[in-house]
One Martini backbone bead per residue (centre of mass of N, CA, C, O) as a GRO file, in nm:
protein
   89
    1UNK     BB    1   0.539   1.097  -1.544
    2UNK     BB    2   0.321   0.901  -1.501
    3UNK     BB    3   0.523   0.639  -1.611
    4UNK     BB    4   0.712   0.686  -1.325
    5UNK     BB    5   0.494   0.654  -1.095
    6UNK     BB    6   0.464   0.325  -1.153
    7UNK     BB    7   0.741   0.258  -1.138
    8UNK     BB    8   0.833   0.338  -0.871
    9UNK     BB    9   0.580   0.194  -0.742
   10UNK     BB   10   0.643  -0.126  -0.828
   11UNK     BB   11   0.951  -0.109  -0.687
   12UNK     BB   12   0.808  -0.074  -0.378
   13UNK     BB   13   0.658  -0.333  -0.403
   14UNK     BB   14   0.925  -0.531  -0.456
   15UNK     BB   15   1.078  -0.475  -0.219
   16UNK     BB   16   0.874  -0.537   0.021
   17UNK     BB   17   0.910  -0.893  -0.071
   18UNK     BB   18   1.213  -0.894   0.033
   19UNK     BB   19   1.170  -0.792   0.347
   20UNK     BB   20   0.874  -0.933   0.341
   21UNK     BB   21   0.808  -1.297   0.328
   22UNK     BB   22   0.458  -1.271   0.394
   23UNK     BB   23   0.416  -1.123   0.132
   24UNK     BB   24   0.175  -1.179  -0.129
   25UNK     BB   25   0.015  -0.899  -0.160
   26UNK     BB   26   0.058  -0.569  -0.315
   27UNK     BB   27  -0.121  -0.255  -0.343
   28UNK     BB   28  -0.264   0.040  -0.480
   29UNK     BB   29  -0.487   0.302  -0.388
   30UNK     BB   30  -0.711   0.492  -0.432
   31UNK     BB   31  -0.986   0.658  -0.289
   32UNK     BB   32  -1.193   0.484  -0.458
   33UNK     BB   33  -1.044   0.179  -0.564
   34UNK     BB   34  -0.833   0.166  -0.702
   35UNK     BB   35  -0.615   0.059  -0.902
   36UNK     BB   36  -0.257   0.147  -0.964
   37UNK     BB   37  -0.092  -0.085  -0.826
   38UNK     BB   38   0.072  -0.428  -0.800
   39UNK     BB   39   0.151  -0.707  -0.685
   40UNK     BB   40   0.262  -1.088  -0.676
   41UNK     BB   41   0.275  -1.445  -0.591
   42UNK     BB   42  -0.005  -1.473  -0.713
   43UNK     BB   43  -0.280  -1.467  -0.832
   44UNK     BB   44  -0.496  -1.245  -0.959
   45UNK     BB   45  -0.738  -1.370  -0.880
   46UNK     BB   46  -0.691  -1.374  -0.565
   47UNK     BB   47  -0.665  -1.068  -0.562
   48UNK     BB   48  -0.975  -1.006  -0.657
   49UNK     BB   49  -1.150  -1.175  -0.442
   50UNK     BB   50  -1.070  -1.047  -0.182
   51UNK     BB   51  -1.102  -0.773  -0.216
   52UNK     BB   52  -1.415  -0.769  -0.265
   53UNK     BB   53  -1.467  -0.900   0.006
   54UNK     BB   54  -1.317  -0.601   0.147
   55UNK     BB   55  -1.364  -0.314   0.022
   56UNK     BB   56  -1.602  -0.173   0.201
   57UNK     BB   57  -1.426  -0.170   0.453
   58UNK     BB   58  -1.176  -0.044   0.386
   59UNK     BB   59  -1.265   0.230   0.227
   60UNK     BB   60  -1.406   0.323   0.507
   61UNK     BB   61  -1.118   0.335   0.659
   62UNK     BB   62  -0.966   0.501   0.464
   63UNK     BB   63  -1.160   0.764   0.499
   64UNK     BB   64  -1.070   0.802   0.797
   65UNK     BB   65  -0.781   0.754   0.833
   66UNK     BB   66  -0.753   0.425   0.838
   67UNK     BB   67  -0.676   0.125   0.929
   68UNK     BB   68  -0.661  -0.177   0.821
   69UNK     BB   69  -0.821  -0.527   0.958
   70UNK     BB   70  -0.897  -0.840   0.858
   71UNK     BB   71  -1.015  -1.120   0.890
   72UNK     BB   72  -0.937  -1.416   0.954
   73UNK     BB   73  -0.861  -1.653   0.655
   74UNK     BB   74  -0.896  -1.930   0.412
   75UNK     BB   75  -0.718  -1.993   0.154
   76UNK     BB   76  -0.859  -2.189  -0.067
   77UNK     BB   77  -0.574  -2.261  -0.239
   78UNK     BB   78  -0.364  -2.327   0.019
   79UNK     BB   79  -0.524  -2.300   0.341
   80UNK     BB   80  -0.420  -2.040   0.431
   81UNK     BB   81  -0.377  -1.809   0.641
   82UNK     BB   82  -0.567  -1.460   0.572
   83UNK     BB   83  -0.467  -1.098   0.560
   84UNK     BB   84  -0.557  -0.782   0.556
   85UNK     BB   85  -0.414  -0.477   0.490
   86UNK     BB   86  -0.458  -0.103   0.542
   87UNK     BB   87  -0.276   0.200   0.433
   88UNK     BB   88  -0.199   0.501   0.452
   89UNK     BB   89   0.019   0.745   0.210
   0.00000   0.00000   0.00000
């Protein structure tokens, strides 16, 4: 069961991407912010840079049941502007 639930969560994150081409990175986490599900068009060590530096913000806005929206930033990889969003499902 457990691991029709990851294949589940994967393939609705793979449709996301389909949907709306400005998603560079989408990924799932659970209440104490454990990776559940990943997906990205970049690299995993970029999803992990971003993460690190806006967690426990994001955690905190997720844990008050709020979306998260962090400041815009310049993705070092690309020069692209670049926010995190965040939010309960």
């Amino acid at each position: 069961m457990f691991l029709l639930l990851l294949i589940i969560q994967h393939l609705v994150l793979q449709k996301l991407f389909g949907i709306e081409p400005s998603f560079r990175q989408l990924v799932i986490l659970d209440s104490s912010g454990n990776l559940l599900s990943a997906s990205s068009r970049v690299s995993n060590y970029a999803l992990e840079k971003d993460s690190i530096y806006f967690k426990e913000e994001l955690l905190a806005s997720i844990k008050k049941d709020e979306y998260y929206l962090s400041p815009v930033f310049v993705d070092q990889g690309t020069g692209e502007p670049k926010i995190i969003i965040a939010d309960t499902i």
